[in-house]
C-alpha positions as CSV (number, residue, x, y, z in Angstrom):
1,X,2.9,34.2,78.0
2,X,6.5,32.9,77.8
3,X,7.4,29.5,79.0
4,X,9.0,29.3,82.6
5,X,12.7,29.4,82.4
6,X,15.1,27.3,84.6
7,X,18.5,28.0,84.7
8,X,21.1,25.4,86.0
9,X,24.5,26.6,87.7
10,X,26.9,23.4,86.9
11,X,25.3,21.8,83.7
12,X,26.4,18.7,82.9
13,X,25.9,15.0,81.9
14,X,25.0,14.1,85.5
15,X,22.7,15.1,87.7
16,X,22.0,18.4,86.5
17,X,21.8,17.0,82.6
18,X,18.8,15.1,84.5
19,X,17.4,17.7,86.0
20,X,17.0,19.4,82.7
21,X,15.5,17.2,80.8
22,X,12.8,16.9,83.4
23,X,12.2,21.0,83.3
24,X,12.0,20.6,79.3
25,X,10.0,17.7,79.8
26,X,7.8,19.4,82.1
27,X,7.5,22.6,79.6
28,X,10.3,24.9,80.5
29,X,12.9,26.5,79.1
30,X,16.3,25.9,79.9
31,X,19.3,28.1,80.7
32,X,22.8,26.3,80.8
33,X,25.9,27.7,82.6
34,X,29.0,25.2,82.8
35,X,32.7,25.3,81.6
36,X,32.6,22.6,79.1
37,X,31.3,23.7,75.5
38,X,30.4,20.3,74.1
39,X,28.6,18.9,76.9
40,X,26.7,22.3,77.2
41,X,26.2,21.8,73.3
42,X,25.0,18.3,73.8
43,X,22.6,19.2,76.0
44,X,21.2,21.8,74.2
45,X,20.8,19.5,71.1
46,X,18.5,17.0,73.9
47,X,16.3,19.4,75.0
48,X,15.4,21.1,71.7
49,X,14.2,17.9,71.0
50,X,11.9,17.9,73.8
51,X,10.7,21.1,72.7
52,X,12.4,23.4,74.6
53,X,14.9,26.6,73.7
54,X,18.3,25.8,75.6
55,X,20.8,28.2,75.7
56,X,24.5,27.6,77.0
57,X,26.7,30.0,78.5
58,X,30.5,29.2,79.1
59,X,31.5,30.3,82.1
60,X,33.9,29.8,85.5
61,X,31.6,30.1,88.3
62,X,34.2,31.1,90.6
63,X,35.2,33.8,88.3
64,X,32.5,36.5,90.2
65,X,32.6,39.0,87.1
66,X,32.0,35.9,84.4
67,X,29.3,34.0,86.4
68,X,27.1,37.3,86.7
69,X,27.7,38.1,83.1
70,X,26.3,34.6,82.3
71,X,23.1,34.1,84.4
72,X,22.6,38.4,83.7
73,X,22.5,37.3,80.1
74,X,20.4,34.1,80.2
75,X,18.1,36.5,82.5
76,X,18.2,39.2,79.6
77,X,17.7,36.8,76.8
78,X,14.7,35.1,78.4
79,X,13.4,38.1,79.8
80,X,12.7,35.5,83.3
81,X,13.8,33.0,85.6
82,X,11.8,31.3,87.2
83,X,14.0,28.4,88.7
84,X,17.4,28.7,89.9
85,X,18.9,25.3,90.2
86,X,22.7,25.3,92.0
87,X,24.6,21.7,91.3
88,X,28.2,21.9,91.4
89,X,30.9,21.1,94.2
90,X,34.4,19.9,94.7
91,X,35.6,16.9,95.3
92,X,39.4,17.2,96.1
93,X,40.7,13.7,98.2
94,X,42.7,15.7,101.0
95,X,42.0,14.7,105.0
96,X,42.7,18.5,107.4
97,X,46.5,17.1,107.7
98,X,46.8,17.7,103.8
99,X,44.2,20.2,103.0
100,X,45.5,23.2,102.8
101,X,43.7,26.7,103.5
102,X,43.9,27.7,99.9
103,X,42.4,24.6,98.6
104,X,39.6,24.9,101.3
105,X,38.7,27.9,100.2
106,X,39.2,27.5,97.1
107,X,36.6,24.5,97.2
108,X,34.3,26.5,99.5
109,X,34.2,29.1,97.0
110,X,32.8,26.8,94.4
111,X,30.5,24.8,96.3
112,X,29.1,27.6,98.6
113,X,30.0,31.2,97.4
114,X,29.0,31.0,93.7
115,X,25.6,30.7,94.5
116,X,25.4,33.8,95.9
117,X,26.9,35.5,92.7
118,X,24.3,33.2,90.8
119,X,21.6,34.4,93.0
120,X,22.2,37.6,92.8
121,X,22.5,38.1,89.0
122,X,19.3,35.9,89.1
123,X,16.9,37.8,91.3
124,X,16.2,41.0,89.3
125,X,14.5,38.5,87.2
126,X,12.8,35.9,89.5
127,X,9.2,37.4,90.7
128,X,6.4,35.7,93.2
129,X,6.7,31.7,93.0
130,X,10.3,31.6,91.8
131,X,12.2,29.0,93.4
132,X,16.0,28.3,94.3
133,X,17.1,24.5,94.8
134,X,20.4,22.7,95.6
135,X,21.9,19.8,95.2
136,X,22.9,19.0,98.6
137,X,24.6,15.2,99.9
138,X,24.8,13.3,103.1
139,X,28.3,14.6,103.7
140,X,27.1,17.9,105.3
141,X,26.6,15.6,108.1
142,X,28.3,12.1,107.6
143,X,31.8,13.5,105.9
144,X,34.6,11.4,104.5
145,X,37.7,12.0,106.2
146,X,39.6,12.0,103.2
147,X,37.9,14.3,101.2
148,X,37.1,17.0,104.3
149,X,36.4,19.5,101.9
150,X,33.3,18.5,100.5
151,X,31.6,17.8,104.0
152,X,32.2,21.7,104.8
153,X,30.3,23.0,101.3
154,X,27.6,20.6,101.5
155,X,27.3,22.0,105.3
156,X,27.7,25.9,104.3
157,X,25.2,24.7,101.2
158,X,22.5,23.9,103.4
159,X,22.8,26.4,106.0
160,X,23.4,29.6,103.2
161,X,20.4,28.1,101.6
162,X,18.0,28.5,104.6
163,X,19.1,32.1,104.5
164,X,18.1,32.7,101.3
165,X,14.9,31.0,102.0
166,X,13.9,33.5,104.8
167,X,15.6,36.4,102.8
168,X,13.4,35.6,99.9
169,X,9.8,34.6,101.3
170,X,8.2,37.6,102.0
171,X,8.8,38.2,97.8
172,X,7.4,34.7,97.3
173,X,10.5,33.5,96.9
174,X,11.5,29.8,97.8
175,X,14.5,28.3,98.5
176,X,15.4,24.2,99.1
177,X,18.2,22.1,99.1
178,X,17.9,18.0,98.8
179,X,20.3,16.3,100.4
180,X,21.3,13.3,98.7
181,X,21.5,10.2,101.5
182,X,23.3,7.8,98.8
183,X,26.0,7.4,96.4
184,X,25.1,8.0,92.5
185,X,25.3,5.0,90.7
186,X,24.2,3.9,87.4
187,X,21.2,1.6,88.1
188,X,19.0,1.5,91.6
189,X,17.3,4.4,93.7
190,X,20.4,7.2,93.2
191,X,20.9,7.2,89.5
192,X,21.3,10.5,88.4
193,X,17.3,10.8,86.7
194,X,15.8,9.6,90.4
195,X,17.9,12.2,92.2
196,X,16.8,15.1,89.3
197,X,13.3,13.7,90.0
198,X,13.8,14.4,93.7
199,X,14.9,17.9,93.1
200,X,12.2,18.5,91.0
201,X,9.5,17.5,93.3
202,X,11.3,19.7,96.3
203,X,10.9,23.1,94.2
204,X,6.9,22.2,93.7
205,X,6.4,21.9,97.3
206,X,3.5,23.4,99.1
207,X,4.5,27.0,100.0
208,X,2.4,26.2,103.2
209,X,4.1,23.4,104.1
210,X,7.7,24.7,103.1
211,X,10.8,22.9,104.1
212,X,14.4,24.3,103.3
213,X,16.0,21.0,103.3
214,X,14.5,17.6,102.4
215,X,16.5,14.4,102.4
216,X,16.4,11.8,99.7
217,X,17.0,8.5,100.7
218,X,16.2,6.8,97.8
């Protein structure tokens, strides 16, 4: 049989670098889909040293038509997925008396709305005990003023991912989001390998004992 293939929407040097190494360390393939070449090319270098086959795919996420082609393609070239991880946000510092309905949306349509197009260029390759996570954060509930945007993704995050949860179960199909109850930092309980080891953990949950959000608090 093949190995079991994740594929990470907003690969990078952070959280979701992290994240893959922990898949290719835990004997999975690895599918890449980000807008920056050499870090996607970094990456790939890393985890083909852990044994794993990596392959990158360049793409704008909020571009509908070039995110499908992407995860279609890593589907195709795989011939599975078995994980779909979904990382990416944005972070614009603008409180509601600055933001603008353009930029919300704009923002929203990164951080909520292109996991549906990953999802559903995913799915005609995920079967029984595939598994969707998310890299959720405190500001769904606790959101900075100043950055209003980012509390409303993380908020339509979590809620769109408890959809897909109870779209997807009766095919077997998981869904989870962690929300991250800290700030990333370098050194202590949030770096970005802890927080990859927390999203790791959620998608092996019990199926019994299934929970569409799980907070990490370090």
């Amino acid at each position: 049989m093949s190995r079991p293939v994740v594929v990470i929407i907003g690969a990078g040097p952070g959280v979701s670098g992290s994240l893959a190494r922990r898949y290719a360390d835990d004997g999975h393939d690895v599918g890449l889909v980000g807008i920056h070449e050499e870090q996607l090319a970094t990456l790939v270098t890393d985890l083909g040293a852990r044994g794993a086959t990596a392959m990158p795919a360049v793409a704008d996420i909020t571009d509908d038509a070039a995110a499908r082609a992407a995860v279609t393609g890593l589907g195709e070239s795989f011939g599975r997925i078995d994980v779909l991880h979904f990382n990416p946000s944005a972070f614009r510092e603008e409180d509601p008396l600055t933001l603008s309905v353009d930029h919300l949306l704009a923002d929203v349509r990164l951080g909520v709305g292109a996991l549906l197009t990953a999802l559903q260029a995913a799915r005609p390759f995920m079967t029984e005990g595939g598994r969707v996570t998310a890299t959720g954060s405190m500001a769904a509930d606790r959101p900075w003023h100043r950055a209003a945007s980012l509390g409303v993704q993380k908020a339509g995050l979590r809620n769109l991912v408890q959809s897909i949860d109870a779209t997807l179960e009766p095919d077997g199909i998981r869904a989870v989001s962690v929300t991250v109850r800290g700030t990333l930092s370098d050194e202590g309980a949030f770096t970005p390998d802890r927080v990859a080891a927390a999203l790791h953990a959620a998608a092996r949950q019990d199926p019994g004992q299934w929970r569409t959000e799980i907070p990490y608090t370090g």
